[in-house]
C-alpha positions as CSV (number, residue, x, y, z in Angstrom):
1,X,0.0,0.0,0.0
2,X,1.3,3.1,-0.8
3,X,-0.6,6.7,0.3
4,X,-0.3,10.7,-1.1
5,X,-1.6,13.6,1.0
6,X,-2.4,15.5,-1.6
7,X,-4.5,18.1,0.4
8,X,-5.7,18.8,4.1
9,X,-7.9,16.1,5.1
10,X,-8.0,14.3,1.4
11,X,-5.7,10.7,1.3
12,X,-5.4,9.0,-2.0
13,X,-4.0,5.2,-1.2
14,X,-2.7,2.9,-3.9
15,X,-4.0,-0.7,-2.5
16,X,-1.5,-3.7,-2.9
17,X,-3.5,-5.2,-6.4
18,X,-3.2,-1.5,-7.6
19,X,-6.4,-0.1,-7.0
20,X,-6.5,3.6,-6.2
21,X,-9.0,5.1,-3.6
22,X,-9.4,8.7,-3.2
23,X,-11.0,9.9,0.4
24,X,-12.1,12.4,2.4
25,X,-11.6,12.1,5.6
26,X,-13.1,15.1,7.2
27,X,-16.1,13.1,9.4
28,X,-13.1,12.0,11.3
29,X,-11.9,15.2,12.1
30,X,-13.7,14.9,15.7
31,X,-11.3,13.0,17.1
32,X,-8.5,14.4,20.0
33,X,-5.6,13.6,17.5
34,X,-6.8,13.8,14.6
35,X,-4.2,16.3,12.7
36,X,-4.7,19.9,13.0
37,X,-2.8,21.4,9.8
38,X,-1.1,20.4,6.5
39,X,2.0,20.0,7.8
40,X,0.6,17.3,10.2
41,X,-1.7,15.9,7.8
42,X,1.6,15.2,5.5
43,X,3.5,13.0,8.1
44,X,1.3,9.8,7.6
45,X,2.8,6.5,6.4
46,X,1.3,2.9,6.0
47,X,1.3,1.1,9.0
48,X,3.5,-2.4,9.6
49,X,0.8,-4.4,8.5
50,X,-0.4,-2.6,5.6
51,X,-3.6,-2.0,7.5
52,X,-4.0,1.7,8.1
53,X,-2.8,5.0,8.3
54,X,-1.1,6.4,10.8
55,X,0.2,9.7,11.5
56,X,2.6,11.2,13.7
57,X,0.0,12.7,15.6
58,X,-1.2,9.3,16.8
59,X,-4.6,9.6,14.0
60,X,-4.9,6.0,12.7
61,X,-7.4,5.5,9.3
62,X,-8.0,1.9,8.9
63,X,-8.3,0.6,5.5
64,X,-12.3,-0.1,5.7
65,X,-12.6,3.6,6.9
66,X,-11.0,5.3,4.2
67,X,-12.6,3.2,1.8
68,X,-16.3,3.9,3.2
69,X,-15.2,8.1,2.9
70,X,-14.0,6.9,-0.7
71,X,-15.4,9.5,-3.0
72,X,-13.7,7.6,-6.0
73,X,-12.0,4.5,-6.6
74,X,-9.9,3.5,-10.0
75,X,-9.3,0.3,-11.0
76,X,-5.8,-1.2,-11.5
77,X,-3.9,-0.4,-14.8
78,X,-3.6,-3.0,-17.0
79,X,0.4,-3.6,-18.1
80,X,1.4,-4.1,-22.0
């Protein structure tokens, strides 16, 4: 799994058979550590198990969330 921050609140995560899912993340936002700027927002990596998100704030998105606040998903590429 790979992820891009590509704005406040927004994740876009690359899934390991290459689907993309683009999400909004914003209902979360309620929660005590849930990052409070850009700057946070941008230190998030895959956790060890390829699970969920987690950023240095302590915020964890697991897989099923983001994909239930997908707005859009894109199928894998096909390769020549």
């Amino acid at each position: 799994m790979s992820v891009s921050t590509p704005e406040y609140k927004k994740v876009t995560v690359e899934l390991t058979d290459g689907t993309r899912v683009f999400a909004d993340l914003t209902p979360l936002q309620g929660v005590y550590c849930f990052p409070k700027d850009k700057y946070e927002w941008d230190q998030t990596a895959p956790d060890s198990f390829g699970s969920a998100l987690v950023w240095a704030s302590r915020f964890e998105a697991h897989i099923d969330q983001i994909i239930g606040l997908a707005y859009k998903t894109e199928p894998p590429t096909k390769s020549a």
